[in-house]
C-alpha positions in Angstrom: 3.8 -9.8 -0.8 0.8 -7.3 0.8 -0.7 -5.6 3.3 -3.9 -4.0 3.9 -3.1 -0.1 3.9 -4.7 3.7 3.7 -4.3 4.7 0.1 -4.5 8.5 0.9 -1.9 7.6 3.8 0.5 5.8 1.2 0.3 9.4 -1.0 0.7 11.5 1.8 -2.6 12.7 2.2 -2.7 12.4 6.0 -6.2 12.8 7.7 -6.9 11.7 11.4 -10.3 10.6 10.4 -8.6 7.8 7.7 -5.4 6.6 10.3 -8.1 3.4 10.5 -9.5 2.9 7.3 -7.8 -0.3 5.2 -9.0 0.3 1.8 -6.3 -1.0 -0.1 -3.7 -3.9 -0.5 -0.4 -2.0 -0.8 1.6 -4.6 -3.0 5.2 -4.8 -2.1 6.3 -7.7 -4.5 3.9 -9.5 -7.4 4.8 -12.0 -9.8 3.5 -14.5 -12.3 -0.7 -14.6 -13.2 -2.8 -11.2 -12.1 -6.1 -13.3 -11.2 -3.9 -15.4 -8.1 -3.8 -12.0 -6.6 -8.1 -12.3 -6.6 -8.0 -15.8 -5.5 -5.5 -15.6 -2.5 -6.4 -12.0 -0.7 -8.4 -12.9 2.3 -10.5 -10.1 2.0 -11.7 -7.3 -0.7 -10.7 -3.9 -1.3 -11.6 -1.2 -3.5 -7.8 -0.1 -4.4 -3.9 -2.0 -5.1 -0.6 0.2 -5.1 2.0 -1.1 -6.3 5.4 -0.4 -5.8 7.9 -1.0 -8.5 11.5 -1.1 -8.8 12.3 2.8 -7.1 9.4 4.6 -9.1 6.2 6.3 -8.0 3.4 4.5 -6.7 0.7 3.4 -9.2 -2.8 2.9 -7.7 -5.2 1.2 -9.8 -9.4 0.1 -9.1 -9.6 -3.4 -8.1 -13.3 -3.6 -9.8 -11.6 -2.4 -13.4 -8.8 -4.6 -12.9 -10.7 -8.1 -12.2 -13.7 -7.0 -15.0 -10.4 -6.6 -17.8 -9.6 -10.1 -16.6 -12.8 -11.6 -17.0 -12.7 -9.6 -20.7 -15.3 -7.1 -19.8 -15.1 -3.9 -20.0 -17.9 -0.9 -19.9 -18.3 -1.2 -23.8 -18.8 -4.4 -24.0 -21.1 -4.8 -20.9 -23.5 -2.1 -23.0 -22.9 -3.6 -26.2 -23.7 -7.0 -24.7 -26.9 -5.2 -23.2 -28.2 -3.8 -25.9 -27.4 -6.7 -28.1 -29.8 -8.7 -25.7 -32.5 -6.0 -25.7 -33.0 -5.8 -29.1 -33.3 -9.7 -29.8 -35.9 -9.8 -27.3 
């Protein structure tokens, strides 16, 4: 369960400019396989919150998130390019 929310509105940084901006899918209740998140939300968004069992909210990048799941990371995207550079 989600809904398309204000990040800064969700940690209490109020700012009348923001009241419309969605830029996040505030995540109420998630279980079972990361990716299904990716391949069910009707529409992209640069940031999650979750909200877990009574503790703080945890706010993560949506763009880290799915490149771990597709096993890339920064490192390996410069290892991979140099990799390809050099066997040119």
């Amino acid at each position: 369960m989600a809904i398309m929310h204000n990040k800064d509105l969700l940690f209490g940084k109020k700012t009348e400019k923001d009241l419309d901006k969605l830029d996040c899918w505030y995540v109420h209740y998630a279980a079972g396989d990361i990716k299904r998140l990716f391949e069910i939300a009707p529409y992209e968004m640069k940031w999650a919150v979750f909200e877990r069992e009574n503790q703080k909210l945890k706010c993560y990048d949506l763009d880290r998130i799915r490149r771990l799941i597709n096993g890339q990371n920064k490192d390996s995207q410069a290892t991979n390019a140099n990799s390809t550079a050099t066997s040119s």
